[in-house]
C-alpha positions as CSV (number, residue, x, y, z in Angstrom):
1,X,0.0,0.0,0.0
2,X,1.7,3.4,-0.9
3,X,-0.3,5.7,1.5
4,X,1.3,6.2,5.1
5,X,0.1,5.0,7.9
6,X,-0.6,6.9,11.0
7,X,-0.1,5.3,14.7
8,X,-2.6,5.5,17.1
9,X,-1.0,7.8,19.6
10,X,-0.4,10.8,16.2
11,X,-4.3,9.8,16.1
12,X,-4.8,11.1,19.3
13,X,-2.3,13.5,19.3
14,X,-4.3,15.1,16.2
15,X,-7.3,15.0,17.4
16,X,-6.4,16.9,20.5
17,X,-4.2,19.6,18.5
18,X,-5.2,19.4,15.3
19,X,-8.7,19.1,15.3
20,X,-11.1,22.1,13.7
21,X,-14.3,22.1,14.4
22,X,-15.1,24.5,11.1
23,X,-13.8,21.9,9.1
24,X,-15.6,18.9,10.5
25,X,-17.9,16.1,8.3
26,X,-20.9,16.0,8.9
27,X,-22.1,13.1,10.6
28,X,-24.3,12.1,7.2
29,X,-20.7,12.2,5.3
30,X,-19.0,10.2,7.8
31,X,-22.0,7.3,8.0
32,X,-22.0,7.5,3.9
33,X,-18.2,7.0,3.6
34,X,-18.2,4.3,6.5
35,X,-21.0,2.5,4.8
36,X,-18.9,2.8,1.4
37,X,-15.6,1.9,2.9
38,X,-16.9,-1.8,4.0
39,X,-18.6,-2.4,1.0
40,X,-14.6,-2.0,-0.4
41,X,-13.3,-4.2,2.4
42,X,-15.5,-6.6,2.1
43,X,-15.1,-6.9,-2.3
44,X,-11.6,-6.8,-1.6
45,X,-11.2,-3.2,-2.7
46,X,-8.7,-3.0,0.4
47,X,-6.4,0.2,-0.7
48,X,-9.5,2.7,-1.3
49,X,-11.0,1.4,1.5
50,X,-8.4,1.2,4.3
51,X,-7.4,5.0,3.0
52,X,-11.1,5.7,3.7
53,X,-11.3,4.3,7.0
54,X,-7.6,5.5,8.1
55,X,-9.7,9.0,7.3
56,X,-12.7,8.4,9.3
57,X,-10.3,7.1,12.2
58,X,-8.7,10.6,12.0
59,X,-12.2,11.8,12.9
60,X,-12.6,9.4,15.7
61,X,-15.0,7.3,14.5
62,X,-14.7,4.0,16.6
63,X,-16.1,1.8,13.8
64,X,-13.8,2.2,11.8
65,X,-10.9,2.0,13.8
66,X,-12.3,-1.8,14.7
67,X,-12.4,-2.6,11.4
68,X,-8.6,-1.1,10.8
69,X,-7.9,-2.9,13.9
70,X,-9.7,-6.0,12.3
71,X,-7.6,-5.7,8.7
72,X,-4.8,-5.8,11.0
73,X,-5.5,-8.9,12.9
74,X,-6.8,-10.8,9.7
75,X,-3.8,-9.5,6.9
76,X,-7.1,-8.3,4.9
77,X,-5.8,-5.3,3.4
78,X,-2.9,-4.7,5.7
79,X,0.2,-6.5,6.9
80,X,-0.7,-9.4,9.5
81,X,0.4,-7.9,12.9
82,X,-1.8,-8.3,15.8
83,X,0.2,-6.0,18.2
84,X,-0.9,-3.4,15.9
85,X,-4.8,-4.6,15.8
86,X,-4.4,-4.5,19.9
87,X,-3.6,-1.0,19.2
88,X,-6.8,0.2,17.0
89,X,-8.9,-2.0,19.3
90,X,-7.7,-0.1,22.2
91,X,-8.5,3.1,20.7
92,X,-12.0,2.3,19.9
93,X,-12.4,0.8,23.0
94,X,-11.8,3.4,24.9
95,X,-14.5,5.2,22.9
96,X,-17.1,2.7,24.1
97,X,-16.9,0.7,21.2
98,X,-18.6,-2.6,22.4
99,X,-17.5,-4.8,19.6
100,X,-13.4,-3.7,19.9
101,X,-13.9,-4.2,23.6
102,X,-14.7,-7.7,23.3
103,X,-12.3,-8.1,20.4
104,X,-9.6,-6.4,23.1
105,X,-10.4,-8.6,25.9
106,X,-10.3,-11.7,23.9
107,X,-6.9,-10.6,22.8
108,X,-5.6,-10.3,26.3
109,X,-7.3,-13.6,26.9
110,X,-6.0,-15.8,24.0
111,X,-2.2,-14.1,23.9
112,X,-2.4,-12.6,20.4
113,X,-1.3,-9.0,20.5
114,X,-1.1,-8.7,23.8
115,X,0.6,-10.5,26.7
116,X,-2.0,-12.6,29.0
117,X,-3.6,-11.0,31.3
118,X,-6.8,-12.1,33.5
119,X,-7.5,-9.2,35.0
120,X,-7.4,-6.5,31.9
121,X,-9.8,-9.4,29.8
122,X,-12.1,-9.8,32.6
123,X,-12.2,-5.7,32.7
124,X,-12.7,-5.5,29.0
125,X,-15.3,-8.4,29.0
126,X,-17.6,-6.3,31.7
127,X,-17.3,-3.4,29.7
128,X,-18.4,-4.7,26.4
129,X,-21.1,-6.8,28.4
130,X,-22.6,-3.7,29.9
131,X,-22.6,-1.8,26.5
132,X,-24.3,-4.4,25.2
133,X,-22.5,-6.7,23.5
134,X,-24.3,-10.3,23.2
135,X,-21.2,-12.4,23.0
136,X,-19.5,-10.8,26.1
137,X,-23.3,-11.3,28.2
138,X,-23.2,-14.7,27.1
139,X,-19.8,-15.5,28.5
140,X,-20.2,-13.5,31.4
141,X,-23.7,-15.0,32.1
142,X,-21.8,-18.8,31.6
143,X,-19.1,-17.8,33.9
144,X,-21.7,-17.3,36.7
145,X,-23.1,-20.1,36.1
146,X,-20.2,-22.3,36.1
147,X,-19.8,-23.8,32.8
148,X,-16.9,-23.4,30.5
149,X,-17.9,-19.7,28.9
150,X,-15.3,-20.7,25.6
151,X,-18.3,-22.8,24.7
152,X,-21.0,-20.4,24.5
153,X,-19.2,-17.4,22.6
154,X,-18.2,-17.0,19.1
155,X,-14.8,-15.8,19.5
156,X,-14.6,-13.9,15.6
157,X,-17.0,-13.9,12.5
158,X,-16.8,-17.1,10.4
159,X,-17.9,-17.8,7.3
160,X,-20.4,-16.2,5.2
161,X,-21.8,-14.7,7.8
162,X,-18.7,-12.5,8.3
163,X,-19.6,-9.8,5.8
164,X,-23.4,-9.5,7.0
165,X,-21.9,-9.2,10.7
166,X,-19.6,-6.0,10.1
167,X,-22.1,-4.4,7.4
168,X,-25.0,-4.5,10.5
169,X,-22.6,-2.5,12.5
170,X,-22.1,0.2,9.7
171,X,-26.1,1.2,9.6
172,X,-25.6,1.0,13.4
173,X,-22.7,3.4,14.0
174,X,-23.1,5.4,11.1
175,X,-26.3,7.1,12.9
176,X,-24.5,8.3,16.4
């Protein structure tokens, strides 16, 4: 890919000195151009659309910095490195993205970007639980009960099912 590619930390550092509110999408644009730039990912259109999402990441908008965070973990569209998906998720996460909190506290669970760590995945699981994510409620809701909670959550989207899961999201994020 010939475009560069912009950390997360110069995210935030532009966001909090860089950022003009005059010059700001409106939140139409941004759902428009989110909704286009996973209709790219997901034809594998991955250099117009990772450029658009790296944009709409600039703008802070969490669902796309999953899905950057996703390319990353996947090698769909980006180099394969999962250090650098634990990054993105982070980002969105901390916005109160439910779906990169999950996504973050599996990571911590299952070693892959992140070193193990019980504590930060059971942090990240009650967070993404309590902002509504089904997968995290299901695995918290197992836990209590005593069974083995791996068995009751789908870990990542499989199959064909994978392009309908992140295209749900787009409708839903687009409109906050």
């Amino acid at each position: 890919m010939s475009s560069v590619w912009l950390a997360p930390l110069e995210i935030a550092a532009f966001r909090f000195f860089g950022r003009r509110r005059a010059g700001q999408p409106s939140a139409k644009k941004i759902a428009k151009t989110y909704k286009r730039a996973l209709r790219g990912f997901h034809k594998g259109r991955y250099e117009k659309a990772i450029r658009r999402l790296q944009w709409l990441a600039l703008w802070g908008h969490p669902g796309a910095q999953h899905t950057i965070g996703y390319a990353y973990l996947t090698g769909a569209g980006l180099p394969r490195d999962p250090v650098a998906a634990v990054d993105w998720f982070f980002v969105a996460a901390a916005a109160g993205f439910a779906e990169s909190q999950f996504a973050l506290a599996l990571s911590y669970e299952q070693d892959e970007g992140a070193p193990r760590n019980e504590g930060r995945f059971l942090e990240w699981i009650k967070k993404a639980a309590a902002n509504g994510h089904a997968g995290a409620a299901r695995y918290l809701d197992a836990a209590e009960l005593g069974c083995d909670p791996t068995l009751y959550v789908e870990t990542r989207p499989q199959g064909p099912y994978w392009r309908d899961y992140f295209l749900s999201d787009a409708t839903a994020i687009g409109s906050k």
